[in-house]
Structures are given as structure tokens and as C-alpha cells.
C-alpha positions in Angstrom: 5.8 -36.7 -4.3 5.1 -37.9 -1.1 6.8 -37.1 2.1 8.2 -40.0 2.7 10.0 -40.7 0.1 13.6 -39.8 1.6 15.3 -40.9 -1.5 13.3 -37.5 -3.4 14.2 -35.0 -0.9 18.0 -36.7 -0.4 18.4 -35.5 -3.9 17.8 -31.9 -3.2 19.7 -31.2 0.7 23.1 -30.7 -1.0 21.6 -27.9 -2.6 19.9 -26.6 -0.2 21.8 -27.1 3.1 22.6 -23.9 5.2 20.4 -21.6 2.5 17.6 -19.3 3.7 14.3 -19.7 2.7 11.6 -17.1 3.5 8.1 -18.4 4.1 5.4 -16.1 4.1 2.3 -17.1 5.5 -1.3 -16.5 5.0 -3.5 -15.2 7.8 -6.0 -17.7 6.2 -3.4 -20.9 5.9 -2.6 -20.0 9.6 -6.6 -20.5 10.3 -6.8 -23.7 8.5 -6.8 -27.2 9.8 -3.5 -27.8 7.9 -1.8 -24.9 9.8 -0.1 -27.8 12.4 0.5 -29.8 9.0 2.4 -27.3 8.2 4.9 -26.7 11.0 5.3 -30.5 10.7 7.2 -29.9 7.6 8.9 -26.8 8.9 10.4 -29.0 11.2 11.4 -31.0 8.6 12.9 -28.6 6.5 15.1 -27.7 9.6 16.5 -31.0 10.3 18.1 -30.6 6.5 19.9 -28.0 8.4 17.9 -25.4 6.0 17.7 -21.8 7.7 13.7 -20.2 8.1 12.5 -17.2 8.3 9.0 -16.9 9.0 6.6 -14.2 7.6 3.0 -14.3 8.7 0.0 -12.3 7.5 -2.9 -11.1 10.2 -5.7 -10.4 7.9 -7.9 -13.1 8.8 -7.8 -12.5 12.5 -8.4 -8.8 12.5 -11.2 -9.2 10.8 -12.7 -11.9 13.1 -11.5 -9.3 16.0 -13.6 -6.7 14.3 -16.8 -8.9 14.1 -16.2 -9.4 17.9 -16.3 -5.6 19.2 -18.7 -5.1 15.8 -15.8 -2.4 14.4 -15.6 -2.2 10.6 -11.7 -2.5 10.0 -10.7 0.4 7.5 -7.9 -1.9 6.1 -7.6 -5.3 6.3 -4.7 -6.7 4.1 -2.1 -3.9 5.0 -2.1 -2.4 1.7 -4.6 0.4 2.4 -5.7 3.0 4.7 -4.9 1.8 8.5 -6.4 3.5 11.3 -5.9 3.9 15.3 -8.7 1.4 15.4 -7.5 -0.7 13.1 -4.3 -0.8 14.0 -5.0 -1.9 17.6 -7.2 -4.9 16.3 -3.8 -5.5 14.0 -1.1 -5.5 17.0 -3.9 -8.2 19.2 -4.2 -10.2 16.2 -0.5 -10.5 15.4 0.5 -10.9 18.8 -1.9 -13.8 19.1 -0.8 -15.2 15.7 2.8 -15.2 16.3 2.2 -16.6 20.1 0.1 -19.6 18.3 3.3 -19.5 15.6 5.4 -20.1 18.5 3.5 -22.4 20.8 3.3 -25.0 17.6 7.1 -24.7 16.7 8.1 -26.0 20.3 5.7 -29.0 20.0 7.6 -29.8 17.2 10.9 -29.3 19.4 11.8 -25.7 16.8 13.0 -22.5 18.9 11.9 -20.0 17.4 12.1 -15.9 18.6 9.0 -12.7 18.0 11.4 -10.4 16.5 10.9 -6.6 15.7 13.5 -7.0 12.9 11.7 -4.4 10.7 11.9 -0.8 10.8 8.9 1.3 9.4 8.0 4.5 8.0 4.4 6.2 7.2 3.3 4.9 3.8 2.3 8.8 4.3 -0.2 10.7 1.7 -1.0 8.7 -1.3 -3.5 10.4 -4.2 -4.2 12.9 -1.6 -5.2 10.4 1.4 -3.2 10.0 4.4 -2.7 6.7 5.1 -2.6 7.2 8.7 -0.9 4.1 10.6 0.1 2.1 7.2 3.4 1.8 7.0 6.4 0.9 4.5 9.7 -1.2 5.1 12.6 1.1 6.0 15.3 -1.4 7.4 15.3 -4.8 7.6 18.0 -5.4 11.1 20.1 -8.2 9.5 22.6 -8.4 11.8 19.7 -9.6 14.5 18.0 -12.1 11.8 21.4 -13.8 10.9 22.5 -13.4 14.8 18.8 -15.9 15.3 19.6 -17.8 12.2 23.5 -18.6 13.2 22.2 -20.0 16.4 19.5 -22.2 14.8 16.9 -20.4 15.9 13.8 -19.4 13.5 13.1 -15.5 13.4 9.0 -15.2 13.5 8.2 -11.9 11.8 5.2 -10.0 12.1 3.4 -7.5 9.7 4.3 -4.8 12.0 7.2 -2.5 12.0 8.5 0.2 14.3 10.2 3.8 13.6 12.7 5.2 16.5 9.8 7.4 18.3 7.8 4.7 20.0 5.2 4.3 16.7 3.9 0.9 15.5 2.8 0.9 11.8 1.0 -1.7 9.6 2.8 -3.2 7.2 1.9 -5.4 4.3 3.3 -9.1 4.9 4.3 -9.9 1.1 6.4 -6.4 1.3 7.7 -7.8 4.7 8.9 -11.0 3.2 9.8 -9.3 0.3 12.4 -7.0 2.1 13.8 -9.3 4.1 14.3 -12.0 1.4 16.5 -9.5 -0.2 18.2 -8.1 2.6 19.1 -11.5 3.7 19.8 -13.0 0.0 17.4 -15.9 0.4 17.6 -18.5 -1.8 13.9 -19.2 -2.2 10.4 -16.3 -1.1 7.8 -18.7 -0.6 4.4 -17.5 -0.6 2.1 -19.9 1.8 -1.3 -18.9 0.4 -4.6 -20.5 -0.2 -4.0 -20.6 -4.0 -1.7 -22.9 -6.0 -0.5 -20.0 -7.6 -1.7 -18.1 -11.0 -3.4 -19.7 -13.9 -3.7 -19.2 -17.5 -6.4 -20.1 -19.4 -7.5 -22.7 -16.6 -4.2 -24.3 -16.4 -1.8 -23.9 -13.4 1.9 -22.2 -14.6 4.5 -24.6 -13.1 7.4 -22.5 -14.1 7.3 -19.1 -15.3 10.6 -16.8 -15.9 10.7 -13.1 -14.5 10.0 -11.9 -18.0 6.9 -14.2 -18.5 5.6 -13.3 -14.8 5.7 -9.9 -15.7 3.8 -10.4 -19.3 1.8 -12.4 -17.3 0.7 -9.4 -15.1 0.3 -6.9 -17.6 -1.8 -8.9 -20.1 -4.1 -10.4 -16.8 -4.2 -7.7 -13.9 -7.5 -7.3 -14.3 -8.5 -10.9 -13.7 -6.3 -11.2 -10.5 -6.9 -10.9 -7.4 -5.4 -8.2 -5.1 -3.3 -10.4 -3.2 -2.7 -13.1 -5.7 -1.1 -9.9 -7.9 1.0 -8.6 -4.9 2.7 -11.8 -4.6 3.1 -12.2 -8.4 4.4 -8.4 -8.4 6.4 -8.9 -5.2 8.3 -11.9 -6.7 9.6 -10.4 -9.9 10.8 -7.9 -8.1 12.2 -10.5 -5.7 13.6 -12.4 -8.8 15.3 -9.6 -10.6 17.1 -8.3 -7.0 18.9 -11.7 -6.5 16.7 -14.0 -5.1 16.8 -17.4 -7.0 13.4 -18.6 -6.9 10.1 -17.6 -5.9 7.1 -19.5 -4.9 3.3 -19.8 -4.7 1.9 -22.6 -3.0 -1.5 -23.5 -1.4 -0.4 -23.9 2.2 -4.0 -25.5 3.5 -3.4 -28.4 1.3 -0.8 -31.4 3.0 2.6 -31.6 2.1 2.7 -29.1 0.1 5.6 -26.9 1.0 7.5 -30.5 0.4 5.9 -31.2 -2.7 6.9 -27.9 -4.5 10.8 -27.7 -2.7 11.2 -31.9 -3.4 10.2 -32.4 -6.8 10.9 -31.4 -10.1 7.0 -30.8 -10.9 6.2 -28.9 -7.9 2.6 -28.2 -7.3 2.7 -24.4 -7.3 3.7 -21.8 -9.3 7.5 -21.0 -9.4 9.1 -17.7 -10.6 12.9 -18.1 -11.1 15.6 -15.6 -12.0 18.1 -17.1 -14.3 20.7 -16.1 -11.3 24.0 -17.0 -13.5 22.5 -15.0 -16.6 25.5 -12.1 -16.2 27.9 -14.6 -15.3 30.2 -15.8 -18.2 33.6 -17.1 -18.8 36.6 -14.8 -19.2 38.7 -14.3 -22.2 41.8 -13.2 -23.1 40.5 -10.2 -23.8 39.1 -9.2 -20.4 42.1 -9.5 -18.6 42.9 -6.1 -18.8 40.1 -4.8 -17.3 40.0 -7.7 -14.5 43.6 -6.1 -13.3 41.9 -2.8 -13.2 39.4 -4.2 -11.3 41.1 -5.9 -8.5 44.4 -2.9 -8.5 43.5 -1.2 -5.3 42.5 -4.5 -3.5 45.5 -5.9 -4.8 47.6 -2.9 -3.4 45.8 -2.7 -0.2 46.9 -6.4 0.5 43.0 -7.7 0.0 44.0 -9.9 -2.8 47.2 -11.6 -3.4 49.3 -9.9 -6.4 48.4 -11.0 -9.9 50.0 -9.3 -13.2 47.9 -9.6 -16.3 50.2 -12.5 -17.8 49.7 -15.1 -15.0 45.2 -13.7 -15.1 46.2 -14.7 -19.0 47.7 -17.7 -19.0 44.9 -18.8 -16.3 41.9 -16.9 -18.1 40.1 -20.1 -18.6 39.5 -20.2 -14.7 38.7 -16.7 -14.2 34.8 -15.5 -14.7 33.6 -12.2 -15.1 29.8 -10.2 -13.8 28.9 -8.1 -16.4 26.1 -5.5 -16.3 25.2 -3.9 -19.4 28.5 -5.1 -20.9 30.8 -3.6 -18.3 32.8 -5.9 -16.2 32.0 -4.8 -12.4 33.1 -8.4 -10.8 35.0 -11.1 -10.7 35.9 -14.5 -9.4 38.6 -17.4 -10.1 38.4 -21.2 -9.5 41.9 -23.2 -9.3 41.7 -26.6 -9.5 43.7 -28.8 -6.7 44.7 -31.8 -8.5 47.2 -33.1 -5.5 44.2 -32.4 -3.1 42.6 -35.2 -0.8 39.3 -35.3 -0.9 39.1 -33.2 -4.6 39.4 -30.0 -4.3 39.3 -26.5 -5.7 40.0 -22.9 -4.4 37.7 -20.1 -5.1 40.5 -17.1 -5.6 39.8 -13.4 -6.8 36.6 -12.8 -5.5 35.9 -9.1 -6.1 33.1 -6.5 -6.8 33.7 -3.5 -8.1 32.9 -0.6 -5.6 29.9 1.2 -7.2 28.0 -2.5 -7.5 28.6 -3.8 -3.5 25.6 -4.7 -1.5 23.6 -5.9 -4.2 24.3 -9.4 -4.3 27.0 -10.2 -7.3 30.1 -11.4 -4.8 27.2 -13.8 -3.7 26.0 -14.9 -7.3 29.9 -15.3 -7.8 30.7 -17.9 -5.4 27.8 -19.3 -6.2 28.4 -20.0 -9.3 31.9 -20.8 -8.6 30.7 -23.5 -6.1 28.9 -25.0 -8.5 31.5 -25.1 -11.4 33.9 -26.7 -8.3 30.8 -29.7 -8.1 31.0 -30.3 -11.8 34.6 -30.6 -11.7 34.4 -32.9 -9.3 35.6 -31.3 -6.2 34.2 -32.2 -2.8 35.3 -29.5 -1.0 36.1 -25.7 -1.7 39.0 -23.2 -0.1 39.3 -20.1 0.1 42.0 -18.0 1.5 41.7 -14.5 2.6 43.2 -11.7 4.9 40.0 -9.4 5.4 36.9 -10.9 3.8 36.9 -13.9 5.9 33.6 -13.5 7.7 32.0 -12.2 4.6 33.1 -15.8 3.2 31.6 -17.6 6.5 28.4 -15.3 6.9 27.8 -15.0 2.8 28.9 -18.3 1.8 28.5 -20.5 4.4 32.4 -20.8 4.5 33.9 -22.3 7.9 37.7 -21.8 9.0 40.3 -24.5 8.6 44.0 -24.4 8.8 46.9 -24.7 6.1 47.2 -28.4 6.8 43.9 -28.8 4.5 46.0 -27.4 1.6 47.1 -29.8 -0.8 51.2 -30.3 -1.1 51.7 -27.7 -4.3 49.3 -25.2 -2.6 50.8 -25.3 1.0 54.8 -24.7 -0.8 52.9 -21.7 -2.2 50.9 -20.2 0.8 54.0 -20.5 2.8 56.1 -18.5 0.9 53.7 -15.7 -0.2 53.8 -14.9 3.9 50.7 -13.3 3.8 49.6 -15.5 7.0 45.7 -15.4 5.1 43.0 -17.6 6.7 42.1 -21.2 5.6 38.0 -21.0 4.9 36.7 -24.2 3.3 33.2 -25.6 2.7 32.3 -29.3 2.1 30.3 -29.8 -0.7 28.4 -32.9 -2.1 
């Protein structure tokens, strides 16, 4: 695909308009002549009003700091033993890094903030070695990243993270990316490497499921490299904690991060999570345990009242999250026939208690977003007393007023007197 063609990438900014995508870059893409390439389609991405978070890797550069001062780096891709030494050279080189990160975002008119999102523990004693200044992801401070993101501005994250006594610790970049990919329940992880990704048997794997990554890694570990099977490892882990897709792209080759987000074929390798796969229709049968679900919201004035007659006689726009057969959420999409433009209401959204924070009321309106698009709706409501900002900040909701309800709707809504707020979301 090339860049140009507008008519290619059109196809895909409905989809991915207001979604976070975390790219994680290379300390060796970042040292390559395509590095300013790069930000060019960063840039680009961001005037499709998609939301980045920006990872970056210091390998390279420590090393190249250590041939300066002729110091042997005890670690150098943040997955082993990290030293005082070491870990000075690492805080220069990231520094440096994320001031030339900067520097080439505002030529292409991008703000873009350091953070120190990332709180850090010790990796500690491993097989009887201390680690030393090696660290691990503690906390990932969402509320600051989405604070950044909500104002258009791109959060630059370093491989460094900080514990609340005044110590810096090395931490790998691909866990980095990995936490906060989760934490901030990124559409895409996109790994900006120097590879196109992992091959079998000399040919590249467009398109590889969670389970066939992970066969993948267990039948060829030996012939991978160390950081080409952290990112393989990091993104079926990824994958299976409710990010959609994750990718592997050769960032020092142009266009690429286009060419694998705009096309069909990619030019990487893609691991996706079939995000919908505990997601099915309700029956009859389920309404039962849907009122049980939703009683205590229901009585605590969360949810509007339901009894298991009307869920009934509506099952077939009710749909159910199901973990090992259990029912643990649910959501309900009500078609708005009399509504101008077409529209539908996303009603009943509601995870079960033991399952919150871990991504299912987002899968849910999700998928009920896109089952509004194949009904033809152009724009979705939802109305809600409490859970409004977890509507705007989760699902990219904004508020409206009752006049955007349709006739039959509005007659309704005034009468209940429950006063809820009027979120809607265009779609295309």
C-alpha cells in the first residue's frame, strides 16, 4: 500500500478513530535513517484523531555510551542483571533518546510530554543472582496517561521506572509497552523493530492467532532470538488480557507502520485475540441469570428496573460474557427505529463484581457498537446515572441532551424520572 493512497487508509479511520495504539520502539529503529520517517507517519496517524502512546527501547545507545567511557555494560536489553554503572549509562541514554523523541515530534507540529508514568520494583534475586538495579512494572499511572491523551498530547515513555524512595530501576521496554497496553486497554501493541516479525520455514506469518503464536514459540524457541521471542511472548500475553491485536513490524523500512495498520496484507506479523470469542447472543434461557446479574445495580438505582418478562420478550437484543460457561456480563442493544440519523441505545451494560477491571464492560460495548454499525445505526446512546464517565473515558462516549432521543424514547425517559444522562457516540 502506499501512503498516499487516502482512499486505503479512509477505509480504516472509522475503526480506528479515538483508539489507543501503543508503539514500542527499538533503540535500533530510533538509530536508523528512517527514525524521522517514522514520526512522519506518527503524525499522520494523529491527524486520524488516533491516540499514541510512545514506548522506546535504549539498548543501542547504552551501548555506544559504554564504547565511549570503554565500560562493559553488564545488561544491555533490560532483561538481565543491571548495575550502578549500567544504569547511569541507561538514564543518559534514555534521556537523550526521549529529548531526540521529542525534538522530532514538534517538527512535525506533535506535543508530546517525558512522562514517569511507570512505577517499579526490584526484579530482585533470580536463580540466586541479585539483579541489582533491574526492575519490574508495578503500576502503570493511568489516570496521568489518559489525563495526556484527553488533551491530545502523546505520552513518551521511557524504559525507566521509579519506586516511592527516590530509586530509578531498569526496565525492559516490551514489558513497558506491555503493561501499559493493558492498563490502558489499547486497541493495537505495536512492536517497531528491525525485523518484519517471525518466520516459519523462511516464510513471513502475516496472521497468526494467540494459540498458533504460542505453538509457534514452543515448537521454535530455540531458533529465536532473545528479543524477537520477548515480543512474540509479550503479545500473547497481550492478546489473551484484552488487547485486540498485536504487531511486529520492521520500523527502519518506509511506511511501514502505514502499510501494516492500512492494508489487509500488512507487512509484518500480526497476533490477534479473537476479542468477541466469549461474547454470544442471549437466550431465553439466560434470562434468569441476567436478572441476578444486574439485581443489586438495579436496586441501587445503577440500572433502570427490568423484570425477567420484559429481558424475555427482548432476549434477542440482550448478549451475554461468558467465562468458562458462567455468565459474568452483560449488555443490551435497542434499536431506535423513529430516530434521526439511525440510531440505537446501548442499555444494560454490566459486569459482574468478581470480573471488573479486566476489560469485559469494554469488549461489551464494543461489540455492541459494532452490532449498532451492522444494523445500520449512525449513532449510539446511552443513558446512565453513575457510569457516565466510564462511558466517555472507556468508550469514547460524549454527553448530549434528551432532545437527541427519538419521539418513543424521549415519552419514555420522561416518565421513568430518573433524570439519567444523555451519552452518544457518532459512528460511521
Amino acid at each position: 500500500m502506499k501512503a498516499a493512497d487516502l482512499r486505503g487508509i479512509l477505509h480504516y479511520t472509522a475503526r480506528f478513530r479515538d483508539r489507543v495504539f501503543v508503539l514500542n520502539v527499538d533503540s535500533a529503529v530510533l538509530a536508523s535513517d528512517n527514525f524521522r520517517n517514522l514520526l512522519l507517519d506518527i503524525s499522520v496517524l494523529r491527524s486520524l484523531n488516533i491516540r499514541i502512546v510512545l514506548v522506546h527501547g535504549c539498548s543501542v545507545q547504552v551501548k555506544a555510551l559504554a564504547d565511549e567511557i570503554k565500560l562493559s555494560p553488564s545488561d544491555l536489553d533490560g532483561m538481565g542483571i543491571t548495575d550502578a554503572a549500567t544504569l547511569r549509562l541507561a538514564i543518559l541514554a534514555s534521556n537523550r533518546l526521549a529529548h531526540e523523541i521529542l525534538m522530532g515530534l514538534n517538527d512535525t507540529d506533535q506535543r508530546a510530554v517525558i512522562t514517569n508514568a511507570i512505577t517499579a520494583h526490584p526484579a530482585g534475586i533470580l536463580n540466586g543472582v541479585d539483579q541489582q538495579f533491574t526492575g519490574q512494572v508495578d503500576r502503570v499511572d493511568v489516570a496521568f496517561l489518559e489525563t495526556l491523551l484527553n488533551q491530545d498530547v502523546i505520552p513518551i515513555i521511557s524504559p525507566l521506572g521509579f519506586d516511592g524512595n527516590g530509586q530509578t530501576y531498569r526496565v525492559n521496554s516490551d514489558s513497558v509497552a506491555l503493561e501499559v497496553s493493558e492498563a490502558l486497554m489499547a486497541n493495537k501493541l505495536i512492536h517497531i523493530t528491525t525485523s518484519n516479525g517471525a518466520r516459519a520455514a523462511g516464510h513471513l506469518s502475516a496472521q497468526v492467532s494467540v494459540e498458533e503464536a504460542d505453538d509457534y514459540i514452543r515448537k521454535h524457541r530455540s531458533e529465536l532470538s532473545a528479543p524477537m521471542l520477548s515480543k512474540l511472548r509479550h503479545g500473547v500475553r497481550a492478546c489473551r488480557n484484552g488487547v485486540q491485536r498485536v504487531h511486529i513490524i520492521d520500523g527502519t523500512q518506509d511506511e511501514a507502520l502505514l502499510s501494516e495498520i492500512f492494508s489487509n496484507e500488512g507487512v509484518g506479523t500480526m497476533i490477534h485475540a479473537n476479542e468477541y470469542l466469549a461474547i454470544r447472543p442471549a437466550m431465553k434461557k439466560d434470562a434468569g441469570m441476567i436478572m441476578k446479574l444486574i439485581r443489586e445495580s438495579v436496586e441501587s438505582q445503577q440500572l433502570a428496573p427490568r423484570t425477567r418478562r420484559s429481558i424475555e420478550e427482548r432476549i434477542g437484543d440482550f448478549y451475554v460474557f461468558e467465562i468458562d460457561r458462567n455468565i459474568v456480563g452483560c449488555a443490551g442493544l435497542k434499536s431506535l427505529h423513529d430516530a434521526h440519523p439511525p440510531a440505537a441505545e446501548l442499555e444494560c451494560l454490566f459486569v459482574a463484581e468478581a470480573h471488573e477491571n479486566r476489560g469485559i464492560g469494554g469488549k461489551l460495548m464494543l461489540y455492541a457498537e459494532e452490532q449498532a454499525r451492522q444494523r445500520g445505526a449512525r449513532r449510539l446512546l446511552a443513558l446512565s446515572t453513575q457510569a457516565f464517565n466510564y462511558f466517555a473515558h472507556k468508550g469514547g462516549f460524549r454527553e448530549g441532551s434528551p432532545d437527541m432521543l427519538p419521539p418513543s424514547r424521549r415519552a419514555a425517559y420522561d416518565k421513568s424520572g430518573r433524570h439519567s444522562k444523555v451519552l452518544f457516540k457518532d459512528l460511521t
